[in-house]
N, C-alpha and C positions, 0 to 999 in steps of 0.2 A: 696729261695722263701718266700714272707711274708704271713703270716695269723694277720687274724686281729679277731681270734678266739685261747681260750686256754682252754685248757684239766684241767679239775676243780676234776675229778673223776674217777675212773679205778677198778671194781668190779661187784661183781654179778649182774645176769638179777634182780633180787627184790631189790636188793637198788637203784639200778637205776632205775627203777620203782619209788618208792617213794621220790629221788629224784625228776625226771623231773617233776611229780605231783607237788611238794611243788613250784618248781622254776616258774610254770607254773602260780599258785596260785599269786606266787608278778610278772605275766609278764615276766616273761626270755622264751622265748623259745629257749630250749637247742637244740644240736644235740647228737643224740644218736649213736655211732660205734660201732657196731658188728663184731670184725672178726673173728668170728667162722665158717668154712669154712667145711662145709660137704664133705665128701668122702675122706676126707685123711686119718681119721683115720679109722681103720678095725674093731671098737667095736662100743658100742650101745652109743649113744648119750649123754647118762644120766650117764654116766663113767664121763666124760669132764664136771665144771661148763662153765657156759658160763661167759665169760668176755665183758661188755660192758663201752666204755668209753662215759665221755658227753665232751664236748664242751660247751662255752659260748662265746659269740661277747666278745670282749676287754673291750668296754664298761660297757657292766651287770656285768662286774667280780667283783668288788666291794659288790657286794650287794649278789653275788650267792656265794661266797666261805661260807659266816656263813651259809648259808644254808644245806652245802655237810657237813658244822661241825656239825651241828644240826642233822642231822640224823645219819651220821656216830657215835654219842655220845648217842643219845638215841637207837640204834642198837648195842651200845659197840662195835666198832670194829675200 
């Protein structure tokens, strides 16, 4: 199957957060993936980070990856 969208990013709900803001700021608008899936696990919610990925069109990749650098460097991780 083709996509003509690619996975820039793969971490917590607040970088992804600050991502999609920044990416938003120069015009990308990202997709955001959640697959955190209630009721499988047996414990409290806040045990599990949540894991969120983004997505960008093919096209915007160019200009969004310094962006996911940029934060991922000023966030040290």
């Amino acid at each position: 199957m083709e996509t003509h969208y690619t996975k820039i990013f793969t971490g917590s709900f607040i970088i992804a957060q600050l991502i999609q803001s920044r990416l938003e700021d120069i015009g990308i608008e990202p997709i955001l993936k959640d697959d955190f899936k209630t009721g499988l696990r047996a414990v409290l919610v806040t045990d599990y980070p949540r894991l969120i990925e983004i997505y960008v069109h093919n096209d915007e990749l160019e200009k969004a990856v310094p962006v996911v650098e940029n934060v991922k460097a000023e966030m040290q991780i």
